[in-house]
C-alpha positions as CSV (number, residue, x, y, z in Angstrom):
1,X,11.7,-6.5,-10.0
2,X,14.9,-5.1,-11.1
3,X,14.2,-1.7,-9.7
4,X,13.6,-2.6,-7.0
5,X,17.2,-4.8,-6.6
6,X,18.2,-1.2,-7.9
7,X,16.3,0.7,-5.1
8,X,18.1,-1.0,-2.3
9,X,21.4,-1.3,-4.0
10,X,20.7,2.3,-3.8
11,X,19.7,2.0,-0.3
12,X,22.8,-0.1,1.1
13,X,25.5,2.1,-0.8
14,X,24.0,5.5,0.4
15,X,23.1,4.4,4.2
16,X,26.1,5.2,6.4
17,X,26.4,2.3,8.7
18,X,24.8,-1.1,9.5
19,X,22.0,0.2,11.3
20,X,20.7,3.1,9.4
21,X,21.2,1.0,6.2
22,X,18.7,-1.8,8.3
23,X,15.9,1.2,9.2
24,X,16.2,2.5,5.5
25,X,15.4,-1.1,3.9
26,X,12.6,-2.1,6.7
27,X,11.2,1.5,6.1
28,X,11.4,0.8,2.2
29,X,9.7,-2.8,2.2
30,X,7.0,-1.5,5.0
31,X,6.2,1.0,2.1
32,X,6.3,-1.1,-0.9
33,X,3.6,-3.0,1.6
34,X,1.8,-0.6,2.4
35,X,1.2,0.7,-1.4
36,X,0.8,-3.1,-3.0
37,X,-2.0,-3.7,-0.7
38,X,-3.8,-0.1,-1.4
39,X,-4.0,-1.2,-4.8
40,X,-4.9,-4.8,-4.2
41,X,-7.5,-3.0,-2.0
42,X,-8.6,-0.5,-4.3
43,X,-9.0,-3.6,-7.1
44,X,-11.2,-5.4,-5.2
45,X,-13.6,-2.2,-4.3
46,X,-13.4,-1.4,-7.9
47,X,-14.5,-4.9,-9.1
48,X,-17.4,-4.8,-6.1
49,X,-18.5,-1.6,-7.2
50,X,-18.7,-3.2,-11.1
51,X,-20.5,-5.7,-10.1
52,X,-23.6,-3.2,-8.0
53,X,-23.4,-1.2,-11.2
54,X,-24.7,-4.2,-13.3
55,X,-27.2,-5.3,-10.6
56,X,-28.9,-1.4,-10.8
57,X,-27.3,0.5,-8.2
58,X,-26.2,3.7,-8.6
59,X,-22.2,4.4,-6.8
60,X,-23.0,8.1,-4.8
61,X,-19.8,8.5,-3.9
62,X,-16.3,7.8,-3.5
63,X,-14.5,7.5,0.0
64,X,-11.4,8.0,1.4
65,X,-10.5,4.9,4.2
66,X,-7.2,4.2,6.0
67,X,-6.3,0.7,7.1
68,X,-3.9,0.3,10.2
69,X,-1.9,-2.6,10.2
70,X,-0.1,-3.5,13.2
71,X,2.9,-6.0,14.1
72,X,5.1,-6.5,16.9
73,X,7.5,-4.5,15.6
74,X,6.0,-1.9,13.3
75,X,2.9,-0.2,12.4
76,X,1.5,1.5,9.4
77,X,-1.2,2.9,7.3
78,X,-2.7,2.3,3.7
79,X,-4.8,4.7,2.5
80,X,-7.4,4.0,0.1
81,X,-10.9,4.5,-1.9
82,X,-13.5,3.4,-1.1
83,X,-16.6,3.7,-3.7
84,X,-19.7,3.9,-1.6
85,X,-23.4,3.5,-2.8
Protein backbone atom coordinates (compact mmCIF):
# COMPACT_ATOMS: atom_id res chain seq x y z
CA UNK A 1 0.00 0.00 0.00
CA UNK A 2 2.63 2.44 0.65
CA UNK A 3 3.95 2.41 -2.90
CA UNK A 4 1.27 3.01 -4.11
CA UNK A 5 0.62 6.46 -1.69
CA UNK A 6 4.29 6.76 -3.15
CA UNK A 7 3.16 6.31 -6.86
CA UNK A 8 0.74 9.16 -6.78
CA UNK A 9 2.63 11.39 -4.56
CA UNK A 10 4.75 10.85 -7.47
CA UNK A 11 2.04 11.49 -9.74
CA UNK A 12 0.61 14.86 -8.14
CA UNK A 13 4.13 16.52 -7.71
CA UNK A 14 5.24 15.69 -11.36
CA UNK A 15 1.81 16.48 -13.21
CA UNK A 16 1.83 20.18 -14.21
CA UNK A 17 -1.64 21.34 -13.51
CA UNK A 18 -4.97 20.21 -12.11
CA UNK A 19 -6.10 18.45 -14.99
CA UNK A 20 -3.21 16.58 -16.27
CA UNK A 21 -2.50 15.65 -12.60
CA UNK A 22 -6.55 14.15 -12.67
CA UNK A 23 -5.85 12.07 -16.28
CA UNK A 24 -2.44 10.81 -14.76
CA UNK A 25 -4.21 9.40 -11.48
CA UNK A 26 -7.58 8.00 -13.40
CA UNK A 27 -5.08 6.56 -15.99
CA UNK A 28 -2.95 5.08 -12.96
CA UNK A 29 -5.97 3.49 -10.95
CA UNK A 30 -7.71 2.24 -14.43
CA UNK A 31 -4.32 0.28 -14.71
CA UNK A 32 -3.81 -0.94 -11.26
CA UNK A 33 -7.53 -2.30 -12.25
CA UNK A 34 -6.92 -3.55 -15.01
CA UNK A 35 -3.74 -5.69 -13.81
CA UNK A 36 -5.49 -6.82 -10.21
CA UNK A 37 -8.16 -8.38 -12.10
CA UNK A 38 -5.75 -10.26 -14.75
CA UNK A 39 -4.37 -11.87 -11.90
CA UNK A 40 -7.64 -12.53 -10.01
CA UNK A 41 -8.54 -13.93 -13.46
CA UNK A 42 -5.63 -15.82 -14.12
CA UNK A 43 -6.02 -17.44 -10.32
CA UNK A 44 -9.26 -18.64 -10.91
CA UNK A 45 -8.33 -20.41 -14.48
CA UNK A 46 -5.30 -21.71 -12.73
CA UNK A 47 -7.29 -23.27 -9.78
CA UNK A 48 -10.12 -24.65 -12.64
CA UNK A 49 -7.42 -26.04 -14.60
CA UNK A 50 -6.14 -27.89 -11.09
CA UNK A 51 -9.01 -29.11 -10.51
CA UNK A 52 -9.61 -31.02 -14.54
CA UNK A 53 -5.99 -32.21 -13.90
CA UNK A 54 -7.15 -34.29 -10.86
CA UNK A 55 -10.47 -35.40 -12.51
CA UNK A 56 -8.11 -37.03 -15.65
CA UNK A 57 -8.02 -34.36 -18.17
CA UNK A 58 -5.14 -33.54 -19.91
CA UNK A 59 -4.62 -29.13 -20.33
CA UNK A 60 -3.59 -28.98 -24.46
CA UNK A 61 -2.91 -25.65 -24.33
CA UNK A 62 -2.66 -22.32 -23.00
CA UNK A 63 -4.59 -19.21 -24.46
CA UNK A 64 -4.24 -15.84 -24.68
CA UNK A 65 -7.90 -13.81 -23.94
CA UNK A 66 -8.62 -10.09 -23.60
CA UNK A 67 -11.55 -8.84 -21.46
CA UNK A 68 -13.10 -5.34 -22.38
CA UNK A 69 -14.48 -3.58 -19.67
CA UNK A 70 -16.57 -0.66 -20.38
CA UNK A 71 -18.04 2.37 -18.20
CA UNK A 72 -19.51 5.52 -18.89
CA UNK A 73 -16.53 7.14 -18.77
CA UNK A 74 -13.67 4.87 -19.63
CA UNK A 75 -12.86 1.73 -21.31
CA UNK A 76 -10.15 -0.75 -21.04
CA UNK A 77 -8.59 -4.09 -21.53
CA UNK A 78 -7.14 -7.03 -19.34
CA UNK A 79 -5.27 -9.42 -21.03
CA UNK A 80 -5.01 -12.77 -19.73
CA UNK A 81 -4.34 -16.82 -19.95
CA UNK A 82 -6.45 -18.80 -20.46
CA UNK A 83 -5.48 -22.74 -19.98
CA UNK A 84 -7.65 -24.66 -22.44
CA UNK A 85 -8.18 -28.54 -22.53
Amino acid sequence: MDSIVAEIVKIMKDSKDAISREECIWRYFTDKLSQSVAEALEIIDADVAEKYKQKGYEIARCDWRTIQFHNLIHFFSVTVHVIQN
